[in-house]
N, CA, C and O atoms as CSV, one atom per row, in Angstrom:
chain,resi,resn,atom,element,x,y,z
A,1,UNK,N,N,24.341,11.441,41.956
A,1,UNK,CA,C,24.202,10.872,40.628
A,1,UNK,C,C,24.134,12.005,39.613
A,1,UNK,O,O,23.452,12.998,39.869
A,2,UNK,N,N,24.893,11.889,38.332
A,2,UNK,CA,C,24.343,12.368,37.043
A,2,UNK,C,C,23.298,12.718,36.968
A,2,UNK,O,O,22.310,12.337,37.597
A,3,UNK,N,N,23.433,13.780,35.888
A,3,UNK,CA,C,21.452,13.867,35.335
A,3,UNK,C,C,21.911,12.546,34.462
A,3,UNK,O,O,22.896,11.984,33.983
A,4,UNK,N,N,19.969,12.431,34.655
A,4,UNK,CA,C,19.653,11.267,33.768
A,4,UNK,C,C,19.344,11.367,32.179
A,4,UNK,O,O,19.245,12.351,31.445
A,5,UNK,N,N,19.252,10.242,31.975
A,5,UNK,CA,C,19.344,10.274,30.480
A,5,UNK,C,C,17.779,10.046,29.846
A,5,UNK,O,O,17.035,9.072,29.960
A,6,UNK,N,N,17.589,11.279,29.165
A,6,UNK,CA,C,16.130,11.430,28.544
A,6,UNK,C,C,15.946,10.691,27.297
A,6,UNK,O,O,16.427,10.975,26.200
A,7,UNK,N,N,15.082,9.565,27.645
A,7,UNK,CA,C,15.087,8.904,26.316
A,7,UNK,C,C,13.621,9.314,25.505
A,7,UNK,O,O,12.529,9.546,26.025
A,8,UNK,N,N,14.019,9.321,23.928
A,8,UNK,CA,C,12.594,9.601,23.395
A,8,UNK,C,C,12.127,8.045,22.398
A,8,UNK,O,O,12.970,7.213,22.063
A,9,UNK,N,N,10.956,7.958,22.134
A,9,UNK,CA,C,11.014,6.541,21.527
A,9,UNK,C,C,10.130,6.836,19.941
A,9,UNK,O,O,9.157,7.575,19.798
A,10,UNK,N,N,10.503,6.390,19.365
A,10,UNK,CA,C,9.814,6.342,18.166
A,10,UNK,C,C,9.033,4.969,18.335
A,10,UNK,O,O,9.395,3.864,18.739
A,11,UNK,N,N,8.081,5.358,17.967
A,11,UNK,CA,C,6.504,4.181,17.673
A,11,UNK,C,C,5.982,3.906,18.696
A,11,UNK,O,O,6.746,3.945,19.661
A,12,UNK,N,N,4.822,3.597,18.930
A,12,UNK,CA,C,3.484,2.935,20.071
A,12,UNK,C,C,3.502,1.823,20.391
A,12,UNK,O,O,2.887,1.563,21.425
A,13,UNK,N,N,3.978,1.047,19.898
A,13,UNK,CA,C,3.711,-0.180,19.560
A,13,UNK,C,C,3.447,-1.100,21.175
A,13,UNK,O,O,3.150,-0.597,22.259
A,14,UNK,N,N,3.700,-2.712,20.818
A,14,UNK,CA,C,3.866,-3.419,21.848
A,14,UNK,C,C,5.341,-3.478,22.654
A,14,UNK,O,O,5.532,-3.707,23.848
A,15,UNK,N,N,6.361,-3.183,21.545
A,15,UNK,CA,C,7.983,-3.494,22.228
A,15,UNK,C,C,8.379,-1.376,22.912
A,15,UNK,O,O,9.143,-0.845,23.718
A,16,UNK,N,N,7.517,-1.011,22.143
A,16,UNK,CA,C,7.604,0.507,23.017
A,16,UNK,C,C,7.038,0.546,24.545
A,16,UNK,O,O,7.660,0.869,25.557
A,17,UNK,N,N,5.771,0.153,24.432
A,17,UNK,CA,C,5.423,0.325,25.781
A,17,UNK,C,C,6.275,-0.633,26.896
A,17,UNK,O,O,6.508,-0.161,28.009
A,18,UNK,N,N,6.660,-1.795,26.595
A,18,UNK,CA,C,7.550,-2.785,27.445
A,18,UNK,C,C,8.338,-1.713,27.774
A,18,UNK,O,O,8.147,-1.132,28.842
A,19,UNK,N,N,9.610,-1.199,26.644
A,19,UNK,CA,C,10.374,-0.409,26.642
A,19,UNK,C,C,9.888,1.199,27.952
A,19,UNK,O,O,10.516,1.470,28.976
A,20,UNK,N,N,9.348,1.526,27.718
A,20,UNK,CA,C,8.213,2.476,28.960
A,20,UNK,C,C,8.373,2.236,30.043
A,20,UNK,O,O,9.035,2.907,30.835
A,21,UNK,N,N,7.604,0.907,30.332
A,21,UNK,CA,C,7.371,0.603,31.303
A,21,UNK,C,C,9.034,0.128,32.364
A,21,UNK,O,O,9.203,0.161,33.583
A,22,UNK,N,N,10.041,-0.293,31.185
A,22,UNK,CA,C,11.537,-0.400,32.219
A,22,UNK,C,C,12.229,1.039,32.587
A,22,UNK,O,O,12.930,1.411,33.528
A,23,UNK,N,N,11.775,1.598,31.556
A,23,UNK,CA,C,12.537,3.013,31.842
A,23,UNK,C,C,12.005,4.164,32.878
A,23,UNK,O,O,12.499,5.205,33.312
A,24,UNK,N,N,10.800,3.501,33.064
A,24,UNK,CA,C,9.813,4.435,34.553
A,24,UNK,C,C,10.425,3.717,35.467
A,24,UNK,O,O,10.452,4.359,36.517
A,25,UNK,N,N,11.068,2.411,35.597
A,25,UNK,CA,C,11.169,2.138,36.571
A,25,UNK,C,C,12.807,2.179,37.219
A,25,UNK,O,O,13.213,1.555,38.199
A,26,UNK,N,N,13.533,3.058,36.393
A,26,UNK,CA,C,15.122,2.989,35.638
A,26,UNK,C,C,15.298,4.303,36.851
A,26,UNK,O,O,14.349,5.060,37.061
A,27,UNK,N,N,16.710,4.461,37.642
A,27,UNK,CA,C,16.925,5.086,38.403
A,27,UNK,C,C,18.286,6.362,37.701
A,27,UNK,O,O,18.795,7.322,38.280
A,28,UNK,N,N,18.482,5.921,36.513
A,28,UNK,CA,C,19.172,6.637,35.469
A,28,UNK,C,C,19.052,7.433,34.212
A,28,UNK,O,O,19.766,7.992,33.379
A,29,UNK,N,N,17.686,7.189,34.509
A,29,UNK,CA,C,16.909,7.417,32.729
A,29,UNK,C,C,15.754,8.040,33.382
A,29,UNK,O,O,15.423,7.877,34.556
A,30,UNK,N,N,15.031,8.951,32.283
A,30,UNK,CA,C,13.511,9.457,31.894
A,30,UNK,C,C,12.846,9.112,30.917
A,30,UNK,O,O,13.540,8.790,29.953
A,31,UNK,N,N,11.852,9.052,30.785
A,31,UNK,CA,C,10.951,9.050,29.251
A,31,UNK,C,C,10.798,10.718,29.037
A,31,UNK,O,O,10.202,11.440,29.837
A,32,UNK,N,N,11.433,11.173,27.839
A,32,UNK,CA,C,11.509,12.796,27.677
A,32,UNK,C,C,10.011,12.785,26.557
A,32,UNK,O,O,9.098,13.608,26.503
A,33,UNK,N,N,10.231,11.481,25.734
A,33,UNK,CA,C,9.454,12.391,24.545
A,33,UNK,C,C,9.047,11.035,23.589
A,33,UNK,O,O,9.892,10.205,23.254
A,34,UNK,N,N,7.662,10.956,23.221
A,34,UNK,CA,C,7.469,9.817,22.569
A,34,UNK,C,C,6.059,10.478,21.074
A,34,UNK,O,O,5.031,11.150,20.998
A,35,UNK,N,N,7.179,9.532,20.027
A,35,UNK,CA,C,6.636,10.312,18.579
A,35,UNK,C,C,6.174,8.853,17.915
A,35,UNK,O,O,6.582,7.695,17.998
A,36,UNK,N,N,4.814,9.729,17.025
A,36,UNK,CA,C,4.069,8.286,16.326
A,36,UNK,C,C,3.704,9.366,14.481
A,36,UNK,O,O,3.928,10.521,14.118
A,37,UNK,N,N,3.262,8.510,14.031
A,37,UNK,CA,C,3.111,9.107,12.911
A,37,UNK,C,C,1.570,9.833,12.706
A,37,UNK,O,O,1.126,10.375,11.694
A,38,UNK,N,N,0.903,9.638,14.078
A,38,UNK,CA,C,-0.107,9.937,14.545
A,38,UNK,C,C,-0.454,10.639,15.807
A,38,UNK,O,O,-0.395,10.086,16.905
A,39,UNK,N,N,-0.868,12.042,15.596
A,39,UNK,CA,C,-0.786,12.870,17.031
A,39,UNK,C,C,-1.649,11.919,18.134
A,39,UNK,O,O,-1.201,11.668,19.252
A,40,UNK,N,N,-2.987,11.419,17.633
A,40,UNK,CA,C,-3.441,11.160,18.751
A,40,UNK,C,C,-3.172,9.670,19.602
A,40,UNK,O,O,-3.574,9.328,20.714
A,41,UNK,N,N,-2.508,9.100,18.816
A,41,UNK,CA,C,-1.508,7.617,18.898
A,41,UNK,C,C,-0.610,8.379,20.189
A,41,UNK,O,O,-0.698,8.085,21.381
A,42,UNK,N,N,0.039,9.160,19.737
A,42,UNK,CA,C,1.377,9.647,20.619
A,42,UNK,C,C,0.735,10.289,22.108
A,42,UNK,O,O,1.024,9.970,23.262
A,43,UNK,N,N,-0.266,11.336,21.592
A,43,UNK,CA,C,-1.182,11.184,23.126
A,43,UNK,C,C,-1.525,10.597,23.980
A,43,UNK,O,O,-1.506,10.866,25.181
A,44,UNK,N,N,-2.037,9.328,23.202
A,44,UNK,CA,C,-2.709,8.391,24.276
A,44,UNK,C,C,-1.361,7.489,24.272
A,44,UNK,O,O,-1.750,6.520,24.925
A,45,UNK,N,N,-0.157,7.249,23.969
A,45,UNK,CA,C,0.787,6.802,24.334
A,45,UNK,C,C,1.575,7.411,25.454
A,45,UNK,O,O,2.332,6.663,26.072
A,46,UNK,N,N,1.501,8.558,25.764
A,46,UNK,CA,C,2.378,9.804,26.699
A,46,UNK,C,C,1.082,9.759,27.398
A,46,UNK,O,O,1.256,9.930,28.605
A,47,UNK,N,N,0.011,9.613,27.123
A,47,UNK,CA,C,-0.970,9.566,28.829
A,47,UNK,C,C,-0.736,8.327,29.548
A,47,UNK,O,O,-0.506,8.466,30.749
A,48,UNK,N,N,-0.742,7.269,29.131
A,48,UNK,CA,C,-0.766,6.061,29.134
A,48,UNK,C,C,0.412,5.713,30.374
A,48,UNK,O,O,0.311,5.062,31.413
A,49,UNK,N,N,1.830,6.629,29.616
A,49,UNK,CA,C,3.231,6.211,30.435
A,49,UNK,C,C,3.613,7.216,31.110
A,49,UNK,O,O,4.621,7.202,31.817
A,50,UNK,N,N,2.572,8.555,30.915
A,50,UNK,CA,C,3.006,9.705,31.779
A,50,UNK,C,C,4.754,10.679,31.294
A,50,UNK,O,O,5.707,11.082,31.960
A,51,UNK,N,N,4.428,10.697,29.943
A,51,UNK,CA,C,5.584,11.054,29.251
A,51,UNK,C,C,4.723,12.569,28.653
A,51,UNK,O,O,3.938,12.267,27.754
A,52,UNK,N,N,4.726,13.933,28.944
A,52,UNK,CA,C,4.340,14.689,28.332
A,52,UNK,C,C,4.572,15.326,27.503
A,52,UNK,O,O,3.722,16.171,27.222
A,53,UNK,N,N,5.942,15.260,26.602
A,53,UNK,CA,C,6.122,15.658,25.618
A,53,UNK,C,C,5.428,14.458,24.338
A,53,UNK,O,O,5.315,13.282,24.682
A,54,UNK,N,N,5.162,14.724,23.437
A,54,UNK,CA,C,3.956,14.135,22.400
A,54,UNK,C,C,4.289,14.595,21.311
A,54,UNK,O,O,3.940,15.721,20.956
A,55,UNK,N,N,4.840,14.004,20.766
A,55,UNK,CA,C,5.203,14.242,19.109
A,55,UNK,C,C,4.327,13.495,17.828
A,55,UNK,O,O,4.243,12.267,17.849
A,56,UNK,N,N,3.762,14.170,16.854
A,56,UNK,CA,C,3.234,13.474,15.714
A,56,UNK,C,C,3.762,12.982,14.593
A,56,UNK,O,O,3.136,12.409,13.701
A,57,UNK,N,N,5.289,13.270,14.638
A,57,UNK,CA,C,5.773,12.959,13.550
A,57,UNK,C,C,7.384,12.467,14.415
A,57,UNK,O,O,7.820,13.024,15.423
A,58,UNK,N,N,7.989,11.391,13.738
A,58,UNK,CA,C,9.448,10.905,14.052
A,58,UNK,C,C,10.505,12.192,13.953
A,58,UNK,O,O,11.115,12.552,14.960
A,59,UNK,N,N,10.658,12.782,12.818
A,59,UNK,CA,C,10.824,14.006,12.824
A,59,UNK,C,C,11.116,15.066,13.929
A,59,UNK,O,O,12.248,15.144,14.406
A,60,UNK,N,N,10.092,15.893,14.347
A,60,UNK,CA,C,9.911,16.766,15.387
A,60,UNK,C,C,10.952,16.260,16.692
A,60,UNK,O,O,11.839,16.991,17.133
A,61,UNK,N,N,10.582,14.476,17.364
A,61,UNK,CA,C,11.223,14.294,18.499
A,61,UNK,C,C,12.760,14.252,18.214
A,61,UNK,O,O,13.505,14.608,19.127
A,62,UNK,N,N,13.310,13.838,16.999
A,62,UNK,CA,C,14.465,14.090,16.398
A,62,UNK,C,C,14.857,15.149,16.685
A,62,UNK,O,O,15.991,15.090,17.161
A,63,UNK,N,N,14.306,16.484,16.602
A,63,UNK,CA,C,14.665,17.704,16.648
A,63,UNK,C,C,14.180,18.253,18.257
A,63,UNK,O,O,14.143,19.446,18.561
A,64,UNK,N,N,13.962,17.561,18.828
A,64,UNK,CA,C,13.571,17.828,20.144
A,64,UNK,C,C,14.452,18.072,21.368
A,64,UNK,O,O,14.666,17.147,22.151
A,65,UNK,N,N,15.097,19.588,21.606
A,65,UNK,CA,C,16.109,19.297,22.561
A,65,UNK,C,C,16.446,18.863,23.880
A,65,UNK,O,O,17.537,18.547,24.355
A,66,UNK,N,N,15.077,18.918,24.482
A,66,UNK,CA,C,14.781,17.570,25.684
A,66,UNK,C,C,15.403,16.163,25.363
A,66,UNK,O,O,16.006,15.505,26.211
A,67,UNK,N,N,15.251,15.852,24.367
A,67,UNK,CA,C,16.087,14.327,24.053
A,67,UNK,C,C,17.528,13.922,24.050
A,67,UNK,O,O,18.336,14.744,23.619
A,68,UNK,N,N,17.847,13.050,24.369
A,68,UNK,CA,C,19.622,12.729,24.553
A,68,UNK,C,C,19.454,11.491,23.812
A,68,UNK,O,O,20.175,11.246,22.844
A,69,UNK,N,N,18.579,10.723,24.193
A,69,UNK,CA,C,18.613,9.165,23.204
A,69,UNK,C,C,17.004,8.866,22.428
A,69,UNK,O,O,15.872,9.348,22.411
A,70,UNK,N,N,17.678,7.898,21.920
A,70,UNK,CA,C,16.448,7.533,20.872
A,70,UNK,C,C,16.007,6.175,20.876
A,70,UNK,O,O,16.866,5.335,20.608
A,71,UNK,N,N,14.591,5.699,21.178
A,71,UNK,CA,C,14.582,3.885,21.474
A,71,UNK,C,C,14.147,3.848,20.006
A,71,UNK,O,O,13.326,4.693,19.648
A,72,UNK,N,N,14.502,3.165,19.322
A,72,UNK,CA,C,13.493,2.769,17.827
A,72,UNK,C,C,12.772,1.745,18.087
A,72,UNK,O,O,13.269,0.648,18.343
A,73,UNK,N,N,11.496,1.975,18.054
A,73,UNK,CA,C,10.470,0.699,18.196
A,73,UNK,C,C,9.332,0.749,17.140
A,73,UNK,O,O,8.127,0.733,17.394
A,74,UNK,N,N,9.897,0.812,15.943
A,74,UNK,CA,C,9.126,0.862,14.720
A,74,UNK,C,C,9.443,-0.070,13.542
A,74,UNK,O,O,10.616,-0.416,13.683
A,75,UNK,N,N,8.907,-0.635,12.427
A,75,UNK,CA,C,8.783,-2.085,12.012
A,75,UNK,C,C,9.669,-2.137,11.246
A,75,UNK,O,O,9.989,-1.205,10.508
A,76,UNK,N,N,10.458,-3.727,11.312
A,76,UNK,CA,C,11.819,-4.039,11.238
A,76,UNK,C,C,12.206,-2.863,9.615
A,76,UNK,O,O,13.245,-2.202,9.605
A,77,UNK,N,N,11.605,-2.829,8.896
A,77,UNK,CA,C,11.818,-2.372,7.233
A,77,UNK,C,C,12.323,-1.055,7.597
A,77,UNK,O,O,13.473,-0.909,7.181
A,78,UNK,N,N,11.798,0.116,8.328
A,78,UNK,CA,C,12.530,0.985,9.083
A,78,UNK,C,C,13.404,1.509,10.066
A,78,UNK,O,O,13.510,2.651,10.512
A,79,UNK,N,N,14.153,0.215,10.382
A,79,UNK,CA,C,15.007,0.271,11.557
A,79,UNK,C,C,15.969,1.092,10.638
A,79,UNK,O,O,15.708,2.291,10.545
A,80,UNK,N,N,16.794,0.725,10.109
A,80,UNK,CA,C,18.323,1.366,9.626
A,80,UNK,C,C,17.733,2.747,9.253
A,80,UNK,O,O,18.482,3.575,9.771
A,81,UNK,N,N,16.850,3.303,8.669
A,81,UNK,CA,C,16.305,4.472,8.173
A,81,UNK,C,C,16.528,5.464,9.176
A,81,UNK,O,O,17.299,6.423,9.151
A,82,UNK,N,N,15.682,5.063,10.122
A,82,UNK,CA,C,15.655,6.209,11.548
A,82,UNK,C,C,16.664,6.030,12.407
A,82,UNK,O,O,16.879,7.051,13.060
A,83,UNK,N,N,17.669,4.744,12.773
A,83,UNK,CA,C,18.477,4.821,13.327
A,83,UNK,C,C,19.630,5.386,12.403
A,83,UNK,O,O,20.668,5.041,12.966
A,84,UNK,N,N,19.947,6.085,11.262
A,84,UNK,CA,C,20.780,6.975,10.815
A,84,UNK,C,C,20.091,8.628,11.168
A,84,UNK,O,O,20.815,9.599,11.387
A,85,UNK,N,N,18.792,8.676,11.166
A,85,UNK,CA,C,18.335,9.644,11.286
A,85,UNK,C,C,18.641,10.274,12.634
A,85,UNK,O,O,19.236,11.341,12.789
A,86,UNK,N,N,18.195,9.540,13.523
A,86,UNK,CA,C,18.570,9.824,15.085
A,86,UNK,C,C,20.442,9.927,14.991
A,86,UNK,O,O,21.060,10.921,15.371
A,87,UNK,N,N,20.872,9.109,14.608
A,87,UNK,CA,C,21.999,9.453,14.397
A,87,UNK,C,C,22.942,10.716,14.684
A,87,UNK,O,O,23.690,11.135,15.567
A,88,UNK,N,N,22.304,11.194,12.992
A,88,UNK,CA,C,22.781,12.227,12.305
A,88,UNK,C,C,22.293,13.641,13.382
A,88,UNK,O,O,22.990,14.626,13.624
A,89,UNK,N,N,20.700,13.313,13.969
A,89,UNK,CA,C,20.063,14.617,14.720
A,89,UNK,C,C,21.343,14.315,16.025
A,89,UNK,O,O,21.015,15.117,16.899
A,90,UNK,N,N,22.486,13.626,16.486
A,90,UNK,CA,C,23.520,13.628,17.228
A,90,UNK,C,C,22.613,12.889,18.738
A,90,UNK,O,O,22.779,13.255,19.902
A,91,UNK,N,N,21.757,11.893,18.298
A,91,UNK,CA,C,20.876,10.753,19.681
A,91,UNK,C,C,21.999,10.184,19.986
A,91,UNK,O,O,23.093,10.351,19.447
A,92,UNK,N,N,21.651,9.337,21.076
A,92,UNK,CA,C,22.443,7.933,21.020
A,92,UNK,C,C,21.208,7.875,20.686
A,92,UNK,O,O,20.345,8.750,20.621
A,93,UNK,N,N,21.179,5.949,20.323
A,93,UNK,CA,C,20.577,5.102,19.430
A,93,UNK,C,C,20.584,3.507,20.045
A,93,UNK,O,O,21.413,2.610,19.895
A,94,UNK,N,N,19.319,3.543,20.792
A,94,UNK,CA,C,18.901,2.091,20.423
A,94,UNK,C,C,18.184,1.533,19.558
A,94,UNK,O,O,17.071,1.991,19.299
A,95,UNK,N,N,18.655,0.476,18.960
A,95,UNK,CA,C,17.235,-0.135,17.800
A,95,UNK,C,C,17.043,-1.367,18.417
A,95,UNK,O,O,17.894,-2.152,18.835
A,96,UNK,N,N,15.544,-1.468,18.432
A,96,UNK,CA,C,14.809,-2.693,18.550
A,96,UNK,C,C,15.184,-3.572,17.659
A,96,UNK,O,O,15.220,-3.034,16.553
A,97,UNK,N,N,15.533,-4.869,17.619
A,97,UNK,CA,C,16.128,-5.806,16.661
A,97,UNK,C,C,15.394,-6.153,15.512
A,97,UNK,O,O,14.165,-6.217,15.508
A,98,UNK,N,N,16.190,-6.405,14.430
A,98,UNK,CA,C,17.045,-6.177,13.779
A,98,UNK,C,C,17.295,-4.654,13.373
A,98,UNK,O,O,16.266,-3.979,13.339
A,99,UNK,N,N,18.257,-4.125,13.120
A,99,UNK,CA,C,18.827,-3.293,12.505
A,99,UNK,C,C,18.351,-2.530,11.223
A,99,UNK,O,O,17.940,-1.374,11.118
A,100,UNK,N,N,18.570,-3.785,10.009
A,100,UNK,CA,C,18.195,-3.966,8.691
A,100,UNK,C,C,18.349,-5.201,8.779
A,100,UNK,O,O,18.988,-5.932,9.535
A,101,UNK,N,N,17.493,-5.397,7.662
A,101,UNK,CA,C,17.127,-6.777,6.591
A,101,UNK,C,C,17.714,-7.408,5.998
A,101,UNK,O,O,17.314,-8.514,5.634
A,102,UNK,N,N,19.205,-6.782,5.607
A,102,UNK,CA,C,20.078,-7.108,4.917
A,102,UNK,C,C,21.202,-7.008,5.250
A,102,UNK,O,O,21.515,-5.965,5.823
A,103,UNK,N,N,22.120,-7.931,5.046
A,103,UNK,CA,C,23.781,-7.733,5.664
A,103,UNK,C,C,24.227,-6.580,4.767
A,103,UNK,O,O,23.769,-6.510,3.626
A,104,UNK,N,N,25.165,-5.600,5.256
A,104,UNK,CA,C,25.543,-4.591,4.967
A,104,UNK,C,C,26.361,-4.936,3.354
A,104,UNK,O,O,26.688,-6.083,3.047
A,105,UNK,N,N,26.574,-3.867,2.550
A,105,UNK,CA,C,27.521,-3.754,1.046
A,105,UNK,C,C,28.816,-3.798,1.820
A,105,UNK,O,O,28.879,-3.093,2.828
A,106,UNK,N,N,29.990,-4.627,1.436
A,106,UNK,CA,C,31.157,-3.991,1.714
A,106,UNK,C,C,31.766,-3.694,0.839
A,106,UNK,O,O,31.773,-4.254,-0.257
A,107,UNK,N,N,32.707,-2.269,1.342
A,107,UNK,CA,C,33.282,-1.657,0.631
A,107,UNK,C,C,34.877,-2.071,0.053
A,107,UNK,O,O,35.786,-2.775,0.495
A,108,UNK,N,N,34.717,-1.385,-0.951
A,108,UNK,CA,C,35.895,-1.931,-2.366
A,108,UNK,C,C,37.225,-1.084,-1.826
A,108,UNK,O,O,38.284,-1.133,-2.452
C-alpha cells in the first residue's frame, strides 16, 4: 500500500471527534494534526484521539508540513472561509456540510 494520507482537522467539536474516531480506524489515512482556536482545546483533543501534533490556531496546521488534507469541522458561517484557506495552503479539502450559506454570485 501507499503512504497514507495525513489528515489534519480544524475544530473540537462533536462532528470532529466522530470524524477521529473513523479515521483511527481507516487503513489509508492518519490523524497528522488537529487545530482549535484554543491551545488547550487542541490538547485535550490530540490526547483524547492520540493525534500528537496540537495546533492553537487554524493557521499554524495550515502551514503544517505533516498535513496532506484538511477535515473542516468548524461552524457552518466559516466553512467557505477556511476551505479556501486550506485550499490555497495546497490541502485537499473536506468540509463538513454546508459549504456556505449562500448560493454562489455568478459570473457576468
Amino acid at each position: 500500500m501507499s503512504e497514507k494520507l495525513a489528515w489534519g482537522i480544524l475544530g473540537t467539536g462533536a462532528i470532529a471527534k466522530a470524524f477521529a474516531r473513523g479515521v483511527a480506524k481507516s487503513k489509508s489515512c492518519t490523524l497528522a494534526a488537529v487545530a482549535s482556536r484554543r491551545q488547550v482545546a487542541a490538547d485535550e483533543f490530540g490526547e483524547e484521539h492520540h493525534i500528537a501534533r496540537r495546533h492553537g490556531s487554524y493557521e499554524t496546521l495550515l502551514s503544517d508540513p505533516q498535513v496532506s488534507a484538511v477535515y473542516i469541522a468548524l461552524p457552518h458561517h466559516v466553512h467557505a472561509e477556511w476551505a479556501i484557506k486550506a485550499a490555497e495552503a495546497k490541502k485537499h479539502v473536506l468540509v463538513e456540510k454546508p459549504i456556505g450559506l449562500s448560493p454562489p454570485r455568478r459570473a457576468r
